[in-house]
N, C-alpha and C positions, 0 to 999 in steps of 0.2 A: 586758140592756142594760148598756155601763157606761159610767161616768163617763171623760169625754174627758179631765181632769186627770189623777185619780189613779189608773182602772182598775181601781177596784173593782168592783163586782156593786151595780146597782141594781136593784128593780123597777121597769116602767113608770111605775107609779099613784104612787111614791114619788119620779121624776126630776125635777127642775128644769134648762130648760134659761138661756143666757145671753141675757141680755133685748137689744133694740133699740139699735143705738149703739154695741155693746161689741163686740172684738176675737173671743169668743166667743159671739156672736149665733147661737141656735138649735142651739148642742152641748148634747149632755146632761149633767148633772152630777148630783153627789150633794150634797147638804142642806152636808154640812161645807164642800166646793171652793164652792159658789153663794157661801155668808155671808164665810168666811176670806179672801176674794183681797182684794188688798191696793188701797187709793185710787189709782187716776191721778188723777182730777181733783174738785176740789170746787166746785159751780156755786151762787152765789147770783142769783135772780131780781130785778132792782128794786131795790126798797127793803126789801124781805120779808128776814126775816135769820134765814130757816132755811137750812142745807146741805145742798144734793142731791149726793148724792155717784154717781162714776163711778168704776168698777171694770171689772176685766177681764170679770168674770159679771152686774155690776148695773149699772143704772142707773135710776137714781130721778128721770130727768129723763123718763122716758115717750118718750126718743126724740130731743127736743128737740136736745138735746145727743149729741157724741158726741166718742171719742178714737180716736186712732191712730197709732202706735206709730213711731215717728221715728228713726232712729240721726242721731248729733249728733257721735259722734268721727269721726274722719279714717280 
């Protein structure tokens, strides 16, 4: 298997793929590409004032939330 970013050589039992929400939802990736991708968005619940943050591989919003990828020049 390898990783959809960088095309390395994963094994299986060692893949993470891109969680729920994210542009990369259900590719596989390698340990380093899952954590390194860089913030789209930072989501606070409420009044709760920890930061779930969204990325291209992560989301720590369990789905809740989601981003996608916009162009904005002319």
């Amino acid at each position: 298997m390898k990783c959809y970013i960088c095309d390395n050589g994963i094994k299986k039992s060692q893949a993470y793929f891109g969680d729920i929400g994210t542009p990369l939802e259900g590719r596989p990736l390698c340990e380093y590409c899952y954590y390194d991708a860089e913030t789209c968005a930072i989501v606070y619940y409420g009044r709760n004032e920890t930061p779930y943050l969204i990325s291209e591989t992560r989301n720590e919003t369990e789905g809740n939330f989601s981003v996608k990828w916009r162009r904005i020049d002319p």
